[in-house]
Each structure stands twice: as structure tokens, then as C-alpha cells.
C-alpha positions as CSV (number, residue, x, y, z in Angstrom):
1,X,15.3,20.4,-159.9
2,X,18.8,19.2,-160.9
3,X,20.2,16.4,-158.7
4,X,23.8,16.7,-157.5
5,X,25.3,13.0,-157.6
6,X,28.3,13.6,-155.7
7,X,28.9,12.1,-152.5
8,X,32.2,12.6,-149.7
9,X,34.9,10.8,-150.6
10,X,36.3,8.1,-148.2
11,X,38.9,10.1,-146.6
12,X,37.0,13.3,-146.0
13,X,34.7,11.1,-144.2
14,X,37.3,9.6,-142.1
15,X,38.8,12.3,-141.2
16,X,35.2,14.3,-140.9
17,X,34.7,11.2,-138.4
18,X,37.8,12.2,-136.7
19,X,36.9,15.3,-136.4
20,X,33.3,14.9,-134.7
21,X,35.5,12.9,-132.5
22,X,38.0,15.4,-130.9
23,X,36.9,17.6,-127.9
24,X,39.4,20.4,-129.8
25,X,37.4,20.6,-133.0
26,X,35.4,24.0,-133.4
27,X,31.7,24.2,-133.6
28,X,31.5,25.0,-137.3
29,X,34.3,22.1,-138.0
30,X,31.9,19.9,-135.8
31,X,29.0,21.0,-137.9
32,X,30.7,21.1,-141.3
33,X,31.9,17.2,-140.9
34,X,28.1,15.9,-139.8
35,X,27.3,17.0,-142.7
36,X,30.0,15.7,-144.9
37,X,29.9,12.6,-142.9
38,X,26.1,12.3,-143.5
39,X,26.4,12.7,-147.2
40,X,28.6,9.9,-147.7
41,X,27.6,6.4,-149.3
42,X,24.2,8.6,-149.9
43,X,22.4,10.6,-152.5
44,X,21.7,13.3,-149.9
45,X,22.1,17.3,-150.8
46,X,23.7,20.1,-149.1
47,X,21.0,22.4,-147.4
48,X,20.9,25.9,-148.3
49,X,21.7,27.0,-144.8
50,X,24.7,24.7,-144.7
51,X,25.6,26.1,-148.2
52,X,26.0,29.4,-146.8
53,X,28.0,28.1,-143.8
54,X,30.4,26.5,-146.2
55,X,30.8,29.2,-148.6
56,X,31.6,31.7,-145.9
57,X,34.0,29.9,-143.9
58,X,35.6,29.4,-147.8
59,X,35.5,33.2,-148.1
60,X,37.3,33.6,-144.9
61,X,41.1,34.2,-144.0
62,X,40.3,32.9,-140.8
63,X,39.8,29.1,-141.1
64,X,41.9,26.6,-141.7
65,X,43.0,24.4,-144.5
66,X,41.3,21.5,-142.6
67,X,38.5,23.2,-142.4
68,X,37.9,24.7,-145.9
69,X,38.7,21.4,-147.2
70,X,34.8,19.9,-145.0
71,X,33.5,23.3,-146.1
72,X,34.6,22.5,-150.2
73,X,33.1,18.7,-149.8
74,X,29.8,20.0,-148.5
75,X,29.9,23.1,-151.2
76,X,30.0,20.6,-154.1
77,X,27.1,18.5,-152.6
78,X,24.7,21.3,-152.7
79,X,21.6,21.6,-154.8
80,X,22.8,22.3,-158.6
81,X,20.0,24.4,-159.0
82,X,20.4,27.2,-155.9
């Protein structure tokens, strides 16, 4: 299985901590920054079910900037090999 090194970059996870943070944030912003947040500083991988999560909400017209940019971070942790 090839390993994907790549880990969140300091300022997605600060501002993916932000985001768990505010009462305002959506579910799937909520969701997408744990999971950004919990790949940082870590050799963890993207799940496949959180793969699909991030690649629709970057298919969509319907989320924001802010939120693509969680969805992108997670996308590029996932498994090399899926």
C-alpha cells in the first residue's frame, strides 16, 4: 500500500481549530476540520468515507472557499493507492 506523507499545514490547522470552535460552523465544515486537525504533526491517512466527503463538497457550487480549502487538505492526505 503506498503511504501518503503529507500532513495539514499549520494554518489549516489553526484555522481548522477555529473552526471546531465556532457555534456557526456547518456540520460538514465541523467534520472536515477534525479531520484535518487530526492529521496534523501525524502520519495519519484520510479515510475513504471522509475521501468521499471531501471530494463532493469540492464538486459542489455550494460550499464555500473556506470550506473547499478543509475539503482539499484532507483530499491530499488520502490513501495514494484508493
Amino acid at each position: 500500500m503506498a503511504k501518503n506523507t503529507k500532513e495539514t499545514s499549520t494554518r489549516v490547522a489553526s484555522h481548522a481549530a477555529e473552526i471546531l470552535q465556532d457555534p456557526n460552523a456547518s456540520k460538514i465544515q465541523k467534520s472536515l476540520a477534525g479531520s484535518a486537525l487530526s492529521q496534523s504533526g501525524s502520519s495519519k491517512q484520510t479515510g475513504a468515507e471522509m475521501e468521499t466527503k471531501a471530494s463532493k463538497v469540492l464538486s459542489s457550487d455550494k460550499y464555500s472557499a473556506e470550506t473547499k480549502e478543509l475539503a482539499a487538505s484532507v483530499l491530499s492526505q488520502s490513501n495514494k493507492s484508493r
